[in-house]
C-alpha positions as CSV (number, residue, x, y, z in Angstrom):
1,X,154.0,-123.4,62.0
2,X,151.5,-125.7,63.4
3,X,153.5,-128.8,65.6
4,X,151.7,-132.4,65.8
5,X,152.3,-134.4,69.2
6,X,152.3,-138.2,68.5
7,X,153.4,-141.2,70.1
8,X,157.3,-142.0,69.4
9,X,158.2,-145.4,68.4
10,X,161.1,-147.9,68.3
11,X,159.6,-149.8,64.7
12,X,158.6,-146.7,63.0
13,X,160.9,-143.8,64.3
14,X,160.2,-140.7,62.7
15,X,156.6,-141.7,61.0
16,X,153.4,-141.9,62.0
17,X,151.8,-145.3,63.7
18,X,149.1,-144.5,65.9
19,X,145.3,-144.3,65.0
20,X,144.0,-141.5,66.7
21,X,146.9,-139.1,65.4
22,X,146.6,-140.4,62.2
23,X,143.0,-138.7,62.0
24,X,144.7,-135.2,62.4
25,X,147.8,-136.2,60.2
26,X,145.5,-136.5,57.5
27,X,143.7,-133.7,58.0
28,X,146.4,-131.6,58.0
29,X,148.1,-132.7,54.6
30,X,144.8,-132.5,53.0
31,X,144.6,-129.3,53.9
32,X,147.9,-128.6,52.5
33,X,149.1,-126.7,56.0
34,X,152.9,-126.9,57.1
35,X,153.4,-128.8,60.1
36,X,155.6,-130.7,61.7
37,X,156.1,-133.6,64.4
38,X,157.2,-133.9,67.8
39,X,157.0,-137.6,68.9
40,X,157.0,-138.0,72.8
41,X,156.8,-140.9,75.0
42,X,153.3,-142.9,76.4
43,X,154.0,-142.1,79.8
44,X,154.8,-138.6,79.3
45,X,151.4,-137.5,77.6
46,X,150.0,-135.8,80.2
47,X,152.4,-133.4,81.3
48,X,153.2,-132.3,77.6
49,X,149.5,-131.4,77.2
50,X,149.4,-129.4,80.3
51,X,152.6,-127.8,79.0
52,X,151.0,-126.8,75.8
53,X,148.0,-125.7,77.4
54,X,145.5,-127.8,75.9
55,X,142.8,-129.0,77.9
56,X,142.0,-132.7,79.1
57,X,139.8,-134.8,76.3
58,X,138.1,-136.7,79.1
59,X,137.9,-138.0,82.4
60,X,139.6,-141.6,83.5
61,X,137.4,-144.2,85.7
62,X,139.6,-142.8,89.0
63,X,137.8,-139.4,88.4
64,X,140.9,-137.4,87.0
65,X,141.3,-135.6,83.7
66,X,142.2,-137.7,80.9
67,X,144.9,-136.2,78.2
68,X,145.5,-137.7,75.0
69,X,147.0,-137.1,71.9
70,X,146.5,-136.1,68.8
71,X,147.0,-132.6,70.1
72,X,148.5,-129.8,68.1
73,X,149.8,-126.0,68.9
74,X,149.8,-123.3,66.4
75,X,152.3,-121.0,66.7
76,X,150.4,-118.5,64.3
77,X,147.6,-118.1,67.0
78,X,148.7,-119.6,69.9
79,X,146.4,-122.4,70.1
80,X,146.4,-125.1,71.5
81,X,143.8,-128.1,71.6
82,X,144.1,-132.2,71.6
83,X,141.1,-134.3,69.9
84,X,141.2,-135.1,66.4
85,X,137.3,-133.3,66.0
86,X,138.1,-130.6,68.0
87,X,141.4,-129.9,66.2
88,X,139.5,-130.3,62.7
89,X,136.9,-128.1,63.2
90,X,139.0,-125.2,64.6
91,X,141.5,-126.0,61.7
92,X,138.5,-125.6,59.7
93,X,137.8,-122.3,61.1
94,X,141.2,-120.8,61.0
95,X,142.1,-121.8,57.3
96,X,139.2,-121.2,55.6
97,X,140.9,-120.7,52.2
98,X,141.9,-124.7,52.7
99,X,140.0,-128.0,52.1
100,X,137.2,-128.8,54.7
101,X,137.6,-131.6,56.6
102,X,134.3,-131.7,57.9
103,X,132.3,-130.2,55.0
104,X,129.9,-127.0,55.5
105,X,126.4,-128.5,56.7
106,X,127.6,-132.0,57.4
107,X,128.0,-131.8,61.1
108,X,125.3,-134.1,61.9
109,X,126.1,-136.6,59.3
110,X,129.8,-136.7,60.5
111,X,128.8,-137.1,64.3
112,X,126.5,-140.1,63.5
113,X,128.9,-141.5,61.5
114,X,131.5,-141.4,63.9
115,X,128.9,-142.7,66.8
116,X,128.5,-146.1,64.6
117,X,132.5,-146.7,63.8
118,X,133.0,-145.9,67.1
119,X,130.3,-148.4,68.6
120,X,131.4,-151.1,66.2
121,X,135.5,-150.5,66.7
122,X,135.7,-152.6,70.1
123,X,135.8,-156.1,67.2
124,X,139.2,-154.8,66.6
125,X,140.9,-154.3,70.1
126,X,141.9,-157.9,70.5
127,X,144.0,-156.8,67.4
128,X,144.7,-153.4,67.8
129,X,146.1,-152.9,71.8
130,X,148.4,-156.3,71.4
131,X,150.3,-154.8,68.4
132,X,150.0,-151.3,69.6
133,X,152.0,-152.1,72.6
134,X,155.3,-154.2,69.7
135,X,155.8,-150.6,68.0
136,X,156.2,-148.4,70.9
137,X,159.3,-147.7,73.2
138,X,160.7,-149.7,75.9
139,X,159.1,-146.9,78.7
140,X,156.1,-146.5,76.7
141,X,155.2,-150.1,76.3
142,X,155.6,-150.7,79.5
143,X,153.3,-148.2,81.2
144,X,150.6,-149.0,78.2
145,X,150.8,-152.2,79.1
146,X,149.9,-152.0,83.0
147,X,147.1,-149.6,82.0
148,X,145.7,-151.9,79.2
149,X,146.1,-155.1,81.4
150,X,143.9,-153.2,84.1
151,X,141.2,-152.4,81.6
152,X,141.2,-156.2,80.5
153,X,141.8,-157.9,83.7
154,X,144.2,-160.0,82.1
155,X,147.8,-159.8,80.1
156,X,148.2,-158.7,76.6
157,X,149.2,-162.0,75.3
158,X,145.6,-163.5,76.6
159,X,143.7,-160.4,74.7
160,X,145.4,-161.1,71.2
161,X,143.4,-164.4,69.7
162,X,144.8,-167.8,68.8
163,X,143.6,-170.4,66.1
164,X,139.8,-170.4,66.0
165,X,139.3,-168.2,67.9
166,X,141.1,-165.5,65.8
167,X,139.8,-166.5,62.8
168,X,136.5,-165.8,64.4
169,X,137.9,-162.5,66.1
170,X,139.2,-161.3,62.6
171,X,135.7,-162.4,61.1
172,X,134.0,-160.2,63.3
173,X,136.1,-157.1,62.2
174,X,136.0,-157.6,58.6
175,X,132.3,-158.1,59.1
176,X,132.4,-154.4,60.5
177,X,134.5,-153.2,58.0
178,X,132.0,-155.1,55.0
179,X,129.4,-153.2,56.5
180,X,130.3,-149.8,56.0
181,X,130.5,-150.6,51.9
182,X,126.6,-150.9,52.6
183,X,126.2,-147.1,53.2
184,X,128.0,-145.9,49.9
185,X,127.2,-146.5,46.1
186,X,129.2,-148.4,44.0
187,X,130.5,-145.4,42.6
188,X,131.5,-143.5,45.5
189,X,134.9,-142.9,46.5
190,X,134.7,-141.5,49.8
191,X,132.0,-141.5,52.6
192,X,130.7,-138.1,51.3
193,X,130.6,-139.6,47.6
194,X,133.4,-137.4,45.3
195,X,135.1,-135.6,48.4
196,X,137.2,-136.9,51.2
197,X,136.0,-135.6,55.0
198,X,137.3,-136.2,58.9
199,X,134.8,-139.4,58.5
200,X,137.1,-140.8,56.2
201,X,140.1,-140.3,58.2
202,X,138.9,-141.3,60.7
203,X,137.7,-145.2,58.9
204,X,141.4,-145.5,57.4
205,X,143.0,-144.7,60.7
206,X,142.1,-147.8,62.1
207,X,141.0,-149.7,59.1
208,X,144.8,-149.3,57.2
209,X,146.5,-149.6,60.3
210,X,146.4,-153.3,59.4
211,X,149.2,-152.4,56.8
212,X,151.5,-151.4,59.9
213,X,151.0,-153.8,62.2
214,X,150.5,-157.0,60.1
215,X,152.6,-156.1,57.2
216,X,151.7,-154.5,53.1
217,X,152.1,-158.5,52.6
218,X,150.2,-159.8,54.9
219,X,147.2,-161.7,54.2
220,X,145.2,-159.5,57.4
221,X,145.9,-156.5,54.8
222,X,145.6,-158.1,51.1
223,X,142.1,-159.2,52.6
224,X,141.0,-155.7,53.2
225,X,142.3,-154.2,50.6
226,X,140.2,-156.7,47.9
227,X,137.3,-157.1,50.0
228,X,134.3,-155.5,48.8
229,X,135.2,-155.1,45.2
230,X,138.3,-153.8,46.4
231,X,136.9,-150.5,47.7
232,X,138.9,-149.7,50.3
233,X,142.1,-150.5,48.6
234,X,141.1,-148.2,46.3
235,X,140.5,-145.7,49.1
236,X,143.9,-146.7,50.3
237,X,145.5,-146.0,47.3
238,X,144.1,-142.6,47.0
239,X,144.6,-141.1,50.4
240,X,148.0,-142.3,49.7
241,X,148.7,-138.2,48.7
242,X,148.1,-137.7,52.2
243,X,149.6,-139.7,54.0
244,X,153.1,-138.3,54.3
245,X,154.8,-138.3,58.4
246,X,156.2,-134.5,58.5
């Protein structure tokens, strides 16, 4: 049995909510494998990877490791890693009878792709890290909050736009998302054309979490999801299979 870490949370308790696990979540039901969650809490991420044995995913601007999560262990070999690419591509290699989420030969195409989401996903903190903070714990939110307000120099409230200036702000982020419908053909269903891969995790992650933390009848999400001919509505509606919180 493979266990998911993920971040526990007061609106959501028992599902799935954050971005960066979501990547993993997904790959994991597309590949079909049994899993199942353990939700911990923000402050307590560190010592539950060390636990597990995983290694640190980077290193914070004081010079220390950083630990994150998604991390997994599998009990069937023992391993343990955190990093949604790192825990796909050994997944990849340990289930090879199983759906690829990063697609034999497509290595390079997945790492560039993920260097331009990546570059362009700053348009959506002022959204993201405000409502991020409103779904987790009382003891989470509060130590995500004293480490977010250091990175901003300046409180939560005062990162999330008001009136023109988040229509702007939300402009700028649709105008991110609008641009990734320039890289595929009108036909194409996923990022790779016919076949879903880690690089379309990895968009819907972040892109769908608009459905969470704005609501399925919010305007925020019934803009996305009919934006662009309705293409990513359409992607919505078909990871929907995999999107299941075990």
């Amino acid at each position: 049995m493979i266990t998911l870490y993920d971040f526990a949370s007061q609106k959501y308790p028992g599902a799935g909510w954050n971005s960066h696990v979501w990547k993993t979540r997904y790959t994991l039901n597309y590949k079909g494998l049994e899993y199942k969650t353990k939700f911990i809490e923000y402050p307590d991420i560190e010592a539950t990877i060390k636990k597990i044995g995983a290694k640190p995913t980077g290193t914070q601007p004081n010079g220390q490791p950083w630990y994150t999560l998604p991390a997994i262990v599998d009990d069937s070999t023992g391993v343990a890693i955190a990093e949604s690419v790192d825990v796909a591509e050994y997944l990849d290699k340990t289930y090879p009878n199983t759906p690829r989420a990063i697609p034999e030969g497509s290595h390079a195409l997945q790492a560039i792709f993920r260097e331009v989401f990546y570059n362009k996903l700053a348009a959506y903190f002022p959204f993201l890290v405000p409502c991020m903070e409103k779904v987790m714990n009382a003891s989470s939110a509060k130590h995500f909050r004293a480490e977010y307000e250091a990175i901003f120099g300046a409180k939560l409230e005062d990162v999330f736009p008001q009136g023109d200036a988040r229509v702007e702000a939300w402009k700028k982020w649709t105008d991110v998302i609008s641009s990734f419908d320039a890289y595929m053909k009108p036909e194409d269903e996923w990022f790779m054309g016919k076949t879903p891969s880690l690089a379309d995790f990895i968009f819907a992650s972040f892109v769908f979490s608009a459905k969470n933390f704005f609501g399925e009848d919010s305007k925020e999400w019934k803009e996305i999801t009919t934006m662009n001919n309705g293409r990513w509505g359409r992607m919505a509606k078909s990871l929907e299979k995999y999107s299941q919180a075990k």
